[in-house]
C-alpha positions as CSV (number, residue, x, y, z in Angstrom):
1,X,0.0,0.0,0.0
2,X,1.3,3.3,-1.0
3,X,0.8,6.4,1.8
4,X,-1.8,9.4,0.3
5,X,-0.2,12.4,-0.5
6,X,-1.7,15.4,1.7
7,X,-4.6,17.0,0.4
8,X,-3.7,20.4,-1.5
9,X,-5.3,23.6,-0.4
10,X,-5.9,26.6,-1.9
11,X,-6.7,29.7,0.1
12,X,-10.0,31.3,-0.9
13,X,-12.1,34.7,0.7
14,X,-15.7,35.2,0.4
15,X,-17.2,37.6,-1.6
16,X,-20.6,39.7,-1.8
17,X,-20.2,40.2,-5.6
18,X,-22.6,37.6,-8.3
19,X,-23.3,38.4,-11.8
20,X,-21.6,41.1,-13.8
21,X,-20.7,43.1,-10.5
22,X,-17.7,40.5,-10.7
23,X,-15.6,42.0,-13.5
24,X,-13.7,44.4,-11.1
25,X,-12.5,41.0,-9.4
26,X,-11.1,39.7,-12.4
27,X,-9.6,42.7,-13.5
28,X,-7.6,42.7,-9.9
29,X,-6.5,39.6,-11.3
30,X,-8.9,37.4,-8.9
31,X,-10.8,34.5,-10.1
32,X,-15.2,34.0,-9.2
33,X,-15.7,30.9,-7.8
34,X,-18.8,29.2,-6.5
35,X,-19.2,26.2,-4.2
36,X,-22.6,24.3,-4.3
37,X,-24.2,21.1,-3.6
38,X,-27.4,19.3,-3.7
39,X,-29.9,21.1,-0.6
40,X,-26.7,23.5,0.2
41,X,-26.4,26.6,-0.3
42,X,-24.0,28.2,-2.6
43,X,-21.3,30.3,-1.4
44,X,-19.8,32.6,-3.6
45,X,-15.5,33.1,-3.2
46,X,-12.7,34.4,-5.0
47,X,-9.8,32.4,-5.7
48,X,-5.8,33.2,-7.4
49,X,-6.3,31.7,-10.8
50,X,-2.7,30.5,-10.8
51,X,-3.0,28.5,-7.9
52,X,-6.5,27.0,-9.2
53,X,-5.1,26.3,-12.8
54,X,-2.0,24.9,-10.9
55,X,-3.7,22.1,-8.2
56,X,-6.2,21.4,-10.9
57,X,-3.7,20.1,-13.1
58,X,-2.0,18.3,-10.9
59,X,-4.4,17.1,-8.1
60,X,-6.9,16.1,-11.5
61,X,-10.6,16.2,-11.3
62,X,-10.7,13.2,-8.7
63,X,-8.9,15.0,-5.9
64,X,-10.5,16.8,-3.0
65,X,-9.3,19.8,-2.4
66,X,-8.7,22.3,0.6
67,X,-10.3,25.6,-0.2
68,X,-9.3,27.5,3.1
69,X,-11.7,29.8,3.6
70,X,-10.7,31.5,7.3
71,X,-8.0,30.5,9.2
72,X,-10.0,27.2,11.0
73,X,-12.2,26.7,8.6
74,X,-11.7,25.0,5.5
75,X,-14.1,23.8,2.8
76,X,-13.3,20.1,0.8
77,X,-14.7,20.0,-2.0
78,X,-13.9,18.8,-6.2
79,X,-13.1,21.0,-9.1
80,X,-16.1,20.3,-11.1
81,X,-15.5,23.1,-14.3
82,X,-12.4,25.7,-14.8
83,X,-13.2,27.7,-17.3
84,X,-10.5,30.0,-19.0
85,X,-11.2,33.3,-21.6
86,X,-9.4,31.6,-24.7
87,X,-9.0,35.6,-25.5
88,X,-6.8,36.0,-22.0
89,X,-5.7,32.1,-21.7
């Protein structure tokens, strides 16, 4: 048996912003990102697109990952969709 490698974490922070009111975030160079799940709510974050892009591709879409939220909180959850502007990519 082969020991499991830690679970990566990304930090995260809450935000108030949905829809279009989002755009300033991304121009700050901050990613929207969105947790859900079936009879949860959704809670709305912002996330450093490099770090996403980077545990995504190595943790692959099978991995939980850490989103740490406050400092003893944090919120496990799987990458279901990354989306990238092809125009910014």
């Amino acid at each position: 048996m082969t020991a499991q490698s830690a679970t990566p974490t990304l930090p995260a922070s809450r935000r108030a912003e949905t829809g279009r009111k989002v755009k300033p975030l991304r121009t700050e160079g901050l990613m929207p990102a969105i947790i859900y799940g079936h009879k949860k709510e959704s809670v709305a974050l912002t996330v450093n697109p490099t770090a996403i892009t980077t545990i995504s591709t190595e943790a692959g879409s099978s991995t939980l990952i850490a989103l740490q939220v406050t400092h003893n909180a944090s919120i496990h959850d799987l990458v279901n969709d990354h989306q990238l502007n092809p125009l910014h990519a």
